[in-house]
C-alpha positions in Angstrom: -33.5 -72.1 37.6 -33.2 -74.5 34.5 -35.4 -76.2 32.5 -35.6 -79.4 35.1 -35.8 -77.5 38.0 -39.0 -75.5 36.2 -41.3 -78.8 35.3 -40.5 -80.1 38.2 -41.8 -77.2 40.3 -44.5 -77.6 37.6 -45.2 -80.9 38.6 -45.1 -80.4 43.0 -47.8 -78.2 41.9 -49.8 -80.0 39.9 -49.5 -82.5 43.2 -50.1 -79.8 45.4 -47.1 -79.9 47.2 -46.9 -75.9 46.3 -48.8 -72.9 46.0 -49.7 -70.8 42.8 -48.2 -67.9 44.5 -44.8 -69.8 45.1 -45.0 -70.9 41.3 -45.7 -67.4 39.9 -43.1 -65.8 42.5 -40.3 -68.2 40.9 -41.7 -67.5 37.4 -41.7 -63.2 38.0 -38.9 -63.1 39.7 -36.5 -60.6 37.6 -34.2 -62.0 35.1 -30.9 -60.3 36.0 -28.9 -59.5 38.9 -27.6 -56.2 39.0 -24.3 -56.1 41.2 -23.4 -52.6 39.5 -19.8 -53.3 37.6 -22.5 -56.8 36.4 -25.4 -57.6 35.4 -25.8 -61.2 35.6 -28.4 -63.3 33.7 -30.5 -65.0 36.2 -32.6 -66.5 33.4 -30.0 -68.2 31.6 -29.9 -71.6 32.5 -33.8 -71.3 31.9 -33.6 -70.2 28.5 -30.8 -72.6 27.5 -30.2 -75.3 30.2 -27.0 -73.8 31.0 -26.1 -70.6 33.3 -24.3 -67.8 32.5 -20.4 -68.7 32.2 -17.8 -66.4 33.2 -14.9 -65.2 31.1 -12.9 -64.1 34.0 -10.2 -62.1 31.7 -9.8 -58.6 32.2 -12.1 -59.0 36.1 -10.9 -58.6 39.0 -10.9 -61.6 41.7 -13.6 -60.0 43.6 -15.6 -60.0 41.0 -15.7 -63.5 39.8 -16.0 -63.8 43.0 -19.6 -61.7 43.4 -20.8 -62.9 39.6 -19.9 -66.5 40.9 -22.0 -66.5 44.3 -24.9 -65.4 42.5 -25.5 -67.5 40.0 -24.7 -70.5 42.3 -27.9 -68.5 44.9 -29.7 -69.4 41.7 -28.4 -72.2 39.4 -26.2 -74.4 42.2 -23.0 -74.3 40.1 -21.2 -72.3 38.0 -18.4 -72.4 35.5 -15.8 -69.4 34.7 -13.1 -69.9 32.1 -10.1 -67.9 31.8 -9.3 -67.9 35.4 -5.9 -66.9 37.2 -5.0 -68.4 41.0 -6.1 -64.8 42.1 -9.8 -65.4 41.1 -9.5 -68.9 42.6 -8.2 -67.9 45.6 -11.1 -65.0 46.0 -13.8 -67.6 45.0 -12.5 -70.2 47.6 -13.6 -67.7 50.0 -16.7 -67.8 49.3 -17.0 -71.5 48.1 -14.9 -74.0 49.6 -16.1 -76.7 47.4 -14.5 -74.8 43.8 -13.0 -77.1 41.7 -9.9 -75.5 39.8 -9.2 -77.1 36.4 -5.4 -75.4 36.4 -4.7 -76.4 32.7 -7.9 -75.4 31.6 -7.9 -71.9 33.5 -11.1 -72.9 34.5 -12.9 -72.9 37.6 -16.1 -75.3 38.3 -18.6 -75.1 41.7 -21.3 -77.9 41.4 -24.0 -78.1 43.9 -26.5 -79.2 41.7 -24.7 -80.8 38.9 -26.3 -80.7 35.4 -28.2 -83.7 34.7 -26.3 -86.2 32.7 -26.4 -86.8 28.9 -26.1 -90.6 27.3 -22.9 -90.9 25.1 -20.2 -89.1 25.6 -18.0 -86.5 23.7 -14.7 -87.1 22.8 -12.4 -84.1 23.1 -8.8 -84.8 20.5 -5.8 -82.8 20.7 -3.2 -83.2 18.1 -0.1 -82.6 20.7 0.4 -82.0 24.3 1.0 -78.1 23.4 -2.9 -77.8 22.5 -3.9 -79.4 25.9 -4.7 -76.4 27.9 -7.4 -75.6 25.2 -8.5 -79.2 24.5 -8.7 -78.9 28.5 -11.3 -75.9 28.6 -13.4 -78.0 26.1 -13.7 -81.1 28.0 -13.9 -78.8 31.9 -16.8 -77.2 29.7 -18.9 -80.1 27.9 -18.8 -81.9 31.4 -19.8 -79.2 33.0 -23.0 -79.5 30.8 -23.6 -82.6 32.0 -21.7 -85.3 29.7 -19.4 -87.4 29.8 -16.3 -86.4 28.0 -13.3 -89.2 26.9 -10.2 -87.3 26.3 -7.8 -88.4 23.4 -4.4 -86.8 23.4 -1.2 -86.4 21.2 -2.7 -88.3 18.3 -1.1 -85.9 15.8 -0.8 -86.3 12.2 3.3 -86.5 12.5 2.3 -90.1 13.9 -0.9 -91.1 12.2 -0.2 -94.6 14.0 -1.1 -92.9 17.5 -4.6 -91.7 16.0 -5.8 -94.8 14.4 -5.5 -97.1 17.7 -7.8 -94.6 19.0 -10.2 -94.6 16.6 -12.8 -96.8 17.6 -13.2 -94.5 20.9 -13.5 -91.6 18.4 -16.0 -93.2 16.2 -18.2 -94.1 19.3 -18.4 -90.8 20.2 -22.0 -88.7 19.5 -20.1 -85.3 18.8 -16.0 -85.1 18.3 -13.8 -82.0 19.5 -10.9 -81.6 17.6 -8.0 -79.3 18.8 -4.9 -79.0 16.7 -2.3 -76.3 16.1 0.8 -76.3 13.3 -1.1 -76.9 9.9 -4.0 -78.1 11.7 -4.5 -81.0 9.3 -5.9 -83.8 12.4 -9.2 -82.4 11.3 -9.3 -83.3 7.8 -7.8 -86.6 8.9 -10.5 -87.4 11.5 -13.3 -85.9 9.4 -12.3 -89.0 6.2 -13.1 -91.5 9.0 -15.6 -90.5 11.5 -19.4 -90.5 11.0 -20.0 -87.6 14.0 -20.8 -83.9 14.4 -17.4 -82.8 14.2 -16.1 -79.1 15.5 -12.6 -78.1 14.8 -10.9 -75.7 17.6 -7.9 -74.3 16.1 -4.5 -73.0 18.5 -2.2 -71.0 18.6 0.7 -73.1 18.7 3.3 -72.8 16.1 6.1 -71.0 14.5 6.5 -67.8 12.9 4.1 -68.0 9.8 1.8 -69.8 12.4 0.8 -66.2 12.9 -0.5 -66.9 16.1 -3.2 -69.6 14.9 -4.4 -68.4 11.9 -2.9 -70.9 9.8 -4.3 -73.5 12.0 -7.6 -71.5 11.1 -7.7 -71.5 7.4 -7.0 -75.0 7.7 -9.4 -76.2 8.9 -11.9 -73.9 7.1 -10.5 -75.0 4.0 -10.8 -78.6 4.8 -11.9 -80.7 2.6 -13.9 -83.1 5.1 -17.2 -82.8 5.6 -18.8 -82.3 8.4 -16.4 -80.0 10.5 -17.6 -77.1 12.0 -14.6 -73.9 13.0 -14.7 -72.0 16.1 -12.4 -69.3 16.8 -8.5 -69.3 17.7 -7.9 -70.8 21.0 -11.9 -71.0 21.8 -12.2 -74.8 24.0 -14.9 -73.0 25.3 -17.1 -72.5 22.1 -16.0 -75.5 21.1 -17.2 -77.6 23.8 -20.0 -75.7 24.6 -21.4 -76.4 20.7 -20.3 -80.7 21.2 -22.7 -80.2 24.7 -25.6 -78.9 22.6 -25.6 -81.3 20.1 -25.4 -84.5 22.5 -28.6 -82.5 24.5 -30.2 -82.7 21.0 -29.6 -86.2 20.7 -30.4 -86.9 24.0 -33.4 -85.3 23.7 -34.3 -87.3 20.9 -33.7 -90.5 22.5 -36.1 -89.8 25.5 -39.0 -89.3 22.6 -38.0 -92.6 21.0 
């Protein structure tokens, strides 16, 4: 259950199209799931509009597969990152309406789709190498119910490719930035843009890349303000931060 689907039980109440005992049975009902190698959060997308998301690295196909059918039993969709063709494969099985993102790794099954956000988020990768997480972030901030404009290969090595985009970036509400090497497109960006920005270093590079941690101490060292820094290869943080902020402003939009 998630915050819409809770007011508007609420309200069929209130209009006595349902009983107290059906409203305190949905209410009591236990928070978590245990399927024994899991214990899923049934109370997730309650507590912060979003279910639980699964990080299917290091679990088996069958058991995305179980964690996935039961938070669809409760939420209607799901979302697991960090998927292989095995777990969509085993998933399939049990949904044939699964959605696989391949360059994202991700893996999306929406029966009840999140309701949609005004605005949208724009997701930038520097190159066509940091796609696959720039990919993750967009799979995950739509997901969350917003719509996400995806700006690619805008790279500092071409600053010409960046600035006929940047209208679309400015228009944005919150900006994802993905960029491996030096990781400079942040600092860029964040000299031009008025937005919430969050910077996603990668791991792509050469040898005193160090496997994006140069990219990482770029871009907390940047000299923009404004930019928040997830963690190495993390589309997932990333656009799971850009989809909280455009709920915020959304929110704040409806109270206008």
């Amino acid at each position: 259950m998630n915050p819409a689907e809770a007011l508007a039980l609420l309200d069929r109440f209130r209009r006595g199209a349902t009983t107290q005992e059906e409203v305190l049975n949905a209410f009591q009902a236990a928070p978590v799931a245990d399927l024994g190698f899991a214990v899923v959060d049934t109370h997730r997308g309650l507590r912060k509009g979003c279910p639980e998301v699964i990080f299917g690295a290091g679990k088996t196909p069958a058991q995305v597969a179980a964690i996935a059918a039961k938070i669809v039993e409760g939420d209607g969709r799901v979302l697991a990152t960090r998927i292989t063709a095995d777990h969509v494969r085993a998933v399939k099985r049990r949904f044939k309406d699964v959605v696989h993102h391949e360059a994202a790794r991700c893996l999306v099954v929406e029966r009840r789709p999140a309701p949609r956000n005004p605005g949208y988020i724009a997701v930038v990768a520097a190159g066509t190498t940091d796609l696959p997480v720039a990919d993750e972030a967009a799979v995950t901030a739509g997901f969350m119910g917003n719509e996400v404009r995806r700006i690619h290969d805008v790279g500092v090595a071409g600053l010409h490719r960046l600035l006929r985009r940047l209208p679309e970036i400015q228009g944005a509400n919150v900006v994802v930035i993905v960029a491996g090497m030096e990781a400079a497109l942040p600092s860029v960006i964040g000299g031009l843009v008025a937005r919430p920005m969050i910077g996603v270093p990668t791991s792509v590079g050469y040898g005193s890349h160090f496997g994006g941690l140069t990219a990482l101490l770029g871009m907390l060292n940047s000299c923009a303000s404004g930019l928040t820094v997830v963690n190495i290869d993390n589309g997932f943080g990333g656009g799971y931060a850009a989809a909280n902020i455009n709920a915020l402003a959304a929110e704040a939009a409806r109270r206008k």
